[in-house]
VMD Tcl script that builds the backbone (N, CA, C; Angstrom):
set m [mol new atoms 291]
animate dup $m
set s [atomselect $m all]
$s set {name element resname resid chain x y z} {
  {N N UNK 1 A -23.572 31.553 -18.030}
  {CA C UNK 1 A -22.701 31.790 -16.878}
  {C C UNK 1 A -22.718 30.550 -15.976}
  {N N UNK 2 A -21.566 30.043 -15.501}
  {CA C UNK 2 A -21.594 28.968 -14.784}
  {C C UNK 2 A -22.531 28.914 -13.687}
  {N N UNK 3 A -22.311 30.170 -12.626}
  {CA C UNK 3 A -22.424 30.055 -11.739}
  {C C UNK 3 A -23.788 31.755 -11.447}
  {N N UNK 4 A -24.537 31.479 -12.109}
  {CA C UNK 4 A -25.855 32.338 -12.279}
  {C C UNK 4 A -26.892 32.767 -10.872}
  {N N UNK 5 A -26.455 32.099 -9.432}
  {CA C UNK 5 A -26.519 32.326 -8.678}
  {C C UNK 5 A -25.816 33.470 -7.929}
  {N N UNK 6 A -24.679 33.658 -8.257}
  {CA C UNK 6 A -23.512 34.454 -7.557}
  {C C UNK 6 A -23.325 35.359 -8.819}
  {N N UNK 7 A -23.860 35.723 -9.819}
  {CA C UNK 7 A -23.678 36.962 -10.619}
  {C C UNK 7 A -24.716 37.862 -10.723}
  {N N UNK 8 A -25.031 38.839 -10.799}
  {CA C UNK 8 A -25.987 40.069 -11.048}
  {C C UNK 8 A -26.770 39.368 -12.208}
  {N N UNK 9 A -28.068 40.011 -12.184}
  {CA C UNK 9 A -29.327 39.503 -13.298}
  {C C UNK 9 A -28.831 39.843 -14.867}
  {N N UNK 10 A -28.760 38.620 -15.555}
  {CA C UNK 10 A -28.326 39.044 -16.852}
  {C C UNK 10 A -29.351 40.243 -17.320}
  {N N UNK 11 A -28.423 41.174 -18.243}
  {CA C UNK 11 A -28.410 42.490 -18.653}
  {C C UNK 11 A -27.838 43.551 -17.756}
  {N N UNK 12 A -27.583 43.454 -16.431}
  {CA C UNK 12 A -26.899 44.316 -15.638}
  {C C UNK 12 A -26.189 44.461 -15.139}
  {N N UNK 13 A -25.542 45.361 -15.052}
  {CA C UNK 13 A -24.309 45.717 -14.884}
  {C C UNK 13 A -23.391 45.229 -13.604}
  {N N UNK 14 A -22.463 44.365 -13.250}
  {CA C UNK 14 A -22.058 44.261 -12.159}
  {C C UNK 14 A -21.401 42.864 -11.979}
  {N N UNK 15 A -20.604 42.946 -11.113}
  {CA C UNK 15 A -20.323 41.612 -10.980}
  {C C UNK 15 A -20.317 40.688 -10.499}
  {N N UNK 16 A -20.418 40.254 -9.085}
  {CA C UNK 16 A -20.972 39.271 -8.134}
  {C C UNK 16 A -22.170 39.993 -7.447}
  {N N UNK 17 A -23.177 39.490 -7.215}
  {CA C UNK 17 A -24.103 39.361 -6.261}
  {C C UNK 17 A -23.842 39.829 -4.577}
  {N N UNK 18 A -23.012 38.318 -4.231}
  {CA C UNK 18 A -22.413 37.659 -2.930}
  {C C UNK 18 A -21.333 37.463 -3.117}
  {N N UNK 19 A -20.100 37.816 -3.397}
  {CA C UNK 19 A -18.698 37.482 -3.544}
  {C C UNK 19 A -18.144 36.874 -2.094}
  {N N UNK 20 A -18.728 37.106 -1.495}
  {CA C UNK 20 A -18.754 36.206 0.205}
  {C C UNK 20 A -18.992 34.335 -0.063}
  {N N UNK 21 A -19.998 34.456 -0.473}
  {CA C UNK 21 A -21.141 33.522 -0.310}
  {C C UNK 21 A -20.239 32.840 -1.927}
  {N N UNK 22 A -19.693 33.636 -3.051}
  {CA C UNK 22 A -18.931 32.785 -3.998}
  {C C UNK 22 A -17.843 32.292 -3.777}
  {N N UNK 23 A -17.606 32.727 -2.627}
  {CA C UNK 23 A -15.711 32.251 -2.465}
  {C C UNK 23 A -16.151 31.067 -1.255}
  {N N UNK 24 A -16.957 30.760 -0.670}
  {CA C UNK 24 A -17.253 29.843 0.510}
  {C C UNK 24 A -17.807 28.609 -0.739}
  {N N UNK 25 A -18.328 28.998 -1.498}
  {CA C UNK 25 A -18.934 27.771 -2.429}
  {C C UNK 25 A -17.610 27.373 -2.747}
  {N N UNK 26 A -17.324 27.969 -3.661}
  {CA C UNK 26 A -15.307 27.664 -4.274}
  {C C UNK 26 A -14.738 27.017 -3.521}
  {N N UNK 27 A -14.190 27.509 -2.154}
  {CA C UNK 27 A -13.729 26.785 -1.108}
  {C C UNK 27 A -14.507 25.442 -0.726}
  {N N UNK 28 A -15.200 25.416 -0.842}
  {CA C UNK 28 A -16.353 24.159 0.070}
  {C C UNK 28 A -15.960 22.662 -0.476}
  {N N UNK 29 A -14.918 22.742 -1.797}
  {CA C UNK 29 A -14.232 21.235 -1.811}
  {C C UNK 29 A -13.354 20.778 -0.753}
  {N N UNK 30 A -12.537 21.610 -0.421}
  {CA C UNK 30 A -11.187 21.911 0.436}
  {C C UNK 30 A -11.295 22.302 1.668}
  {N N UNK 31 A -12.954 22.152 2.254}
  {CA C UNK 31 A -13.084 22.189 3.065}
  {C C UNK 31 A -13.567 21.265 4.347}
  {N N UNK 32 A -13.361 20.557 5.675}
  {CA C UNK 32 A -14.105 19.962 6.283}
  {C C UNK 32 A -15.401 20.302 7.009}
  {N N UNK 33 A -15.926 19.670 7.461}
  {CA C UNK 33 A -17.611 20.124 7.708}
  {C C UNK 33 A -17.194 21.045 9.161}
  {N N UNK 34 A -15.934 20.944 9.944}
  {CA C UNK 34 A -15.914 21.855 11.120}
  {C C UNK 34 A -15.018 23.068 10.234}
  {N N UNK 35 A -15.174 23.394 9.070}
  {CA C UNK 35 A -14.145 24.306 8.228}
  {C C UNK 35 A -13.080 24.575 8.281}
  {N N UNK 36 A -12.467 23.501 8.791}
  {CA C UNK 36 A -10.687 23.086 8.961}
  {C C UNK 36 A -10.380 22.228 6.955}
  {N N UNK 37 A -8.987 22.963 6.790}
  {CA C UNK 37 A -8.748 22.228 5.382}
  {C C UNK 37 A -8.607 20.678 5.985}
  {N N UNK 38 A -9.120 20.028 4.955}
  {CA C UNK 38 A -9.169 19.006 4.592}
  {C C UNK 38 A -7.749 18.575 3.864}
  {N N UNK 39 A -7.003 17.229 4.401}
  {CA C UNK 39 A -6.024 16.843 3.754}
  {C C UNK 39 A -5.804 16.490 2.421}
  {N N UNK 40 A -4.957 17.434 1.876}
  {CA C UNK 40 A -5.055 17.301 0.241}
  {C C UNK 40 A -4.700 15.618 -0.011}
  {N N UNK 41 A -5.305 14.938 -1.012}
  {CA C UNK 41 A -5.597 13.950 -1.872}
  {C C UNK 41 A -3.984 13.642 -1.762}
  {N N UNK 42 A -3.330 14.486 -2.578}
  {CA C UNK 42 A -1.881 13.671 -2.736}
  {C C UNK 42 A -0.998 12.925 -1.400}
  {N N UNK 43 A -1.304 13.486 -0.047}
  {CA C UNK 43 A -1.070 12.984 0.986}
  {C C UNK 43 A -1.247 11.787 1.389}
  {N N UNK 44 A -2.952 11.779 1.551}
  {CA C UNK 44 A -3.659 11.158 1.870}
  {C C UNK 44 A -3.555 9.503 1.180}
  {N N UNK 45 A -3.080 9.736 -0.404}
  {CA C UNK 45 A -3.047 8.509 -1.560}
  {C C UNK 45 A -1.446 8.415 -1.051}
  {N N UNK 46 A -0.705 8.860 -0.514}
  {CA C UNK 46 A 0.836 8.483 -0.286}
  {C C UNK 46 A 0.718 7.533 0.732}
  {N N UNK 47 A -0.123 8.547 1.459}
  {CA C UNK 47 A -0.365 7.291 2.994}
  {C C UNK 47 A -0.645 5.770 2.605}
  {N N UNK 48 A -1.388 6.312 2.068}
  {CA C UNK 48 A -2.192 4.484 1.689}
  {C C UNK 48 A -1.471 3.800 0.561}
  {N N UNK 49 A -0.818 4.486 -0.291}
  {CA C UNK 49 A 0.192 3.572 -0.897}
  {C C UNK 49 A 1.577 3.347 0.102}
  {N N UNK 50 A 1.811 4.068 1.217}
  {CA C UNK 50 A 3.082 3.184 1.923}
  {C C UNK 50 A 2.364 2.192 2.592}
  {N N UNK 51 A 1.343 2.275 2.806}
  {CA C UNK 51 A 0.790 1.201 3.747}
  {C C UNK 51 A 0.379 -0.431 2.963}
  {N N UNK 52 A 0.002 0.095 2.120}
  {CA C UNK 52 A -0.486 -0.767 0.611}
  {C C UNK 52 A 1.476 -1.667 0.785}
  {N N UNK 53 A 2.481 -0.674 0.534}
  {CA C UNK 53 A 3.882 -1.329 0.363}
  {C C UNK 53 A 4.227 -1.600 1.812}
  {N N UNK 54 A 4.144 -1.606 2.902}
  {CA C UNK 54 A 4.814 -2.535 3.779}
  {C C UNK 54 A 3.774 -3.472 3.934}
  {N N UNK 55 A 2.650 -3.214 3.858}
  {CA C UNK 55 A 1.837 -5.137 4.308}
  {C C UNK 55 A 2.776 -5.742 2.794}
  {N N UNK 56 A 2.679 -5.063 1.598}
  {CA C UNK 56 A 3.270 -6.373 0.647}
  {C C UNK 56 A 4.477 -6.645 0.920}
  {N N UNK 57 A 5.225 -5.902 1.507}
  {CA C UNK 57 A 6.809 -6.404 1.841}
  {C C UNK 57 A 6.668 -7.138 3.089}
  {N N UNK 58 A 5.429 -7.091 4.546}
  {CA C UNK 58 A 5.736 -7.976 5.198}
  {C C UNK 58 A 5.292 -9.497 4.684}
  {N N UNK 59 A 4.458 -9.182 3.341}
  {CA C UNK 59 A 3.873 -10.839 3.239}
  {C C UNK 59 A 5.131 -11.309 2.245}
  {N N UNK 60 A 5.534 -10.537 1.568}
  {CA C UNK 60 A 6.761 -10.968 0.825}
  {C C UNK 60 A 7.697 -11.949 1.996}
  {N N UNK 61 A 8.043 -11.438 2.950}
  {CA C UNK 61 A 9.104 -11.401 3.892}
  {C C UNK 61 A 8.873 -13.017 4.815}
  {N N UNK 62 A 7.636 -12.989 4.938}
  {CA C UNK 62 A 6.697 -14.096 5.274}
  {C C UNK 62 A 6.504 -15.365 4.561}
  {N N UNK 63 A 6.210 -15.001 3.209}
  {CA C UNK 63 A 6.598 -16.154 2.388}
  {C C UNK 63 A 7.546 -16.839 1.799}
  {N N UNK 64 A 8.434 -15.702 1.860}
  {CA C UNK 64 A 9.980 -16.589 1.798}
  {C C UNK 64 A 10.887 -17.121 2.940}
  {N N UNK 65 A 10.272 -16.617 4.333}
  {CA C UNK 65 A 10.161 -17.103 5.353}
  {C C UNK 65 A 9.709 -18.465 5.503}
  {N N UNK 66 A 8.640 -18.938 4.972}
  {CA C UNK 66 A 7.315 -19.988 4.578}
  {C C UNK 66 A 8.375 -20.912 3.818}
  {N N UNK 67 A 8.684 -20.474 2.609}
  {CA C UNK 67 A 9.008 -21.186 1.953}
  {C C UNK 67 A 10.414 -21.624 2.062}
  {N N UNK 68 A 11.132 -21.012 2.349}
  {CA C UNK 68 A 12.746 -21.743 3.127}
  {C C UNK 68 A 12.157 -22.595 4.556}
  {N N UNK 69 A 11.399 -22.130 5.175}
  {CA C UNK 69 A 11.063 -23.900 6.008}
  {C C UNK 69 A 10.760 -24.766 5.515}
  {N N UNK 70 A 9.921 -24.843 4.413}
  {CA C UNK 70 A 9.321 -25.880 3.885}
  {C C UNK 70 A 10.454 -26.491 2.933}
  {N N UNK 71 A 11.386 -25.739 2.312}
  {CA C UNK 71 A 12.092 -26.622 1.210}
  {C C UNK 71 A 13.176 -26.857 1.918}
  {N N UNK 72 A 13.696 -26.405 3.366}
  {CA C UNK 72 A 14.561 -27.064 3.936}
  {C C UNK 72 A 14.655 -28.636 4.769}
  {N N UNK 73 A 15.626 -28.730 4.740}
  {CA C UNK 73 A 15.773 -29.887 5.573}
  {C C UNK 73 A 15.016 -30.354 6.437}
  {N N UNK 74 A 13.871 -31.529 6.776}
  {CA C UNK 74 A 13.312 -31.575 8.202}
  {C C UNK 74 A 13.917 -32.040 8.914}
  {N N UNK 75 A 13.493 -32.011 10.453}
  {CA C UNK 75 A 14.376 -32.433 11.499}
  {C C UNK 75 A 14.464 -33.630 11.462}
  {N N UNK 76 A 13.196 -35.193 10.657}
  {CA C UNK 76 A 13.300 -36.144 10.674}
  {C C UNK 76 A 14.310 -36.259 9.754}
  {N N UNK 77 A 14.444 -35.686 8.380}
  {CA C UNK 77 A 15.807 -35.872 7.555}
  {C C UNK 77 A 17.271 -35.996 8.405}
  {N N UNK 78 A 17.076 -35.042 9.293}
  {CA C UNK 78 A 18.604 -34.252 9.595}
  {C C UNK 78 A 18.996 -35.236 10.676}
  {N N UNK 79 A 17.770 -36.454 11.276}
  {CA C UNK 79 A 18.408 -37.159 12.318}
  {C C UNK 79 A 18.217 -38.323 11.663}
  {N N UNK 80 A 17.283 -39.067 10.502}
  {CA C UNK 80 A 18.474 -39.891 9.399}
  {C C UNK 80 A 19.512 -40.065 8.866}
  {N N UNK 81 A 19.919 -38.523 8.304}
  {CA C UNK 81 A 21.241 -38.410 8.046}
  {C C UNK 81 A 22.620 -38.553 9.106}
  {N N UNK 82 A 22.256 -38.262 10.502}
  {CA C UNK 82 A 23.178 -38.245 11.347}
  {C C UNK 82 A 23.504 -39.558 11.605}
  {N N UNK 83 A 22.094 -40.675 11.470}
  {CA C UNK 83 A 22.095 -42.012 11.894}
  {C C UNK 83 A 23.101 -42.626 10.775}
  {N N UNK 84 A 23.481 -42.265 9.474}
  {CA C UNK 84 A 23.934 -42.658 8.259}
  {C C UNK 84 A 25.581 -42.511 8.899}
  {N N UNK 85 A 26.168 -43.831 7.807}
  {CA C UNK 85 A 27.893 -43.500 8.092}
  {C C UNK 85 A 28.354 -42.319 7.209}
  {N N UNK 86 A 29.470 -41.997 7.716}
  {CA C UNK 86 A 29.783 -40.843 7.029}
  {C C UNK 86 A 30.135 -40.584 5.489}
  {N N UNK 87 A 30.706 -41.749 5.630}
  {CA C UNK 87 A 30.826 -42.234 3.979}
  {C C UNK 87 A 29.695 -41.609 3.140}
  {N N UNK 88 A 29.607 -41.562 2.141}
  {CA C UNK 88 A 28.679 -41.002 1.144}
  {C C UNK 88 A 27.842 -42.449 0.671}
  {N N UNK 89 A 27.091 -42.352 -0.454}
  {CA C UNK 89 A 26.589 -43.244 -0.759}
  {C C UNK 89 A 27.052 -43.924 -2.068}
  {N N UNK 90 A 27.368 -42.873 -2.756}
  {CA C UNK 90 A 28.386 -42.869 -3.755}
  {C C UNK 90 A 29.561 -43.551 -3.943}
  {N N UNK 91 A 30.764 -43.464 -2.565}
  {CA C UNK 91 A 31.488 -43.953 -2.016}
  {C C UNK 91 A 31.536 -44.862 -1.983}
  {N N UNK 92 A 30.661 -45.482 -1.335}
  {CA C UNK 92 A 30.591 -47.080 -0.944}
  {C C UNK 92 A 29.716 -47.887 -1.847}
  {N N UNK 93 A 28.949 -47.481 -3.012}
  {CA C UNK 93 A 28.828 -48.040 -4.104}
  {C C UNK 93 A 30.230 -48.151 -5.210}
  {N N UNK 94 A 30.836 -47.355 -5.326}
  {CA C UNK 94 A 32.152 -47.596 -6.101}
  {C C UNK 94 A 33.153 -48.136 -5.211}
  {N N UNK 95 A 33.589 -48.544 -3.645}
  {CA C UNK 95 A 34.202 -49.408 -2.996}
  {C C UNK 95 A 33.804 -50.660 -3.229}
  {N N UNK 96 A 32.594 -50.785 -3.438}
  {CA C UNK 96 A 31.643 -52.394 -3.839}
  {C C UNK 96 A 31.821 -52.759 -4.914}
  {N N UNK 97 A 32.094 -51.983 -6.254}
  {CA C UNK 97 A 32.391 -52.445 -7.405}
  {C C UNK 97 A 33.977 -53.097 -7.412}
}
mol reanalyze $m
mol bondsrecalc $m
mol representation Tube
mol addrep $m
């Protein structure tokens, strides 16, 4: 018998002992220590997987943030280029030929 505490002495007749005292054991996963239920697991793992998915979408969001500054234009480029004639470079190598 699993649970040989909470059944009558083998050979006799009967069926729980404490049927009180078996259903508080049973319960006692699902329970908190002030005997309020405890938040079932599937909740609890939802929580923490949305949380798990917005930090990765804000670092996503961040690094392509990161990385379009870095592969863009710098401001020292962008005020070389302004200093440049408008002409291309192209341009005025095939005007020279």
């Amino acid at each position: 018998m699993p649970y040989a505490y909470a059944t009558s002495a083998p050979g006799t007749p009967g069926g729980l002992r404490n049927p009180a005292g078996w259903v508080l054991h049973r319960l006692a996963p699902w329970r908190g220590p002030d005997g309020t239920p405890v938040t079932p697991f599937s909740v609890t793992h939802a929580a923490a997987l949305d949380a798990v998915r917005a930090a990765h979408l804000a670092d996503t969001a961040a690094n392509q943030r990161a990385t379009a500054a870095a592969t863009g234009p710098t401001p020292g480029y962008r005020a070389a280029r302004a200093a440049l004639p408008r002409e291309s470079r192209r341009a005025a190598f095939t005007r020279a030929r």
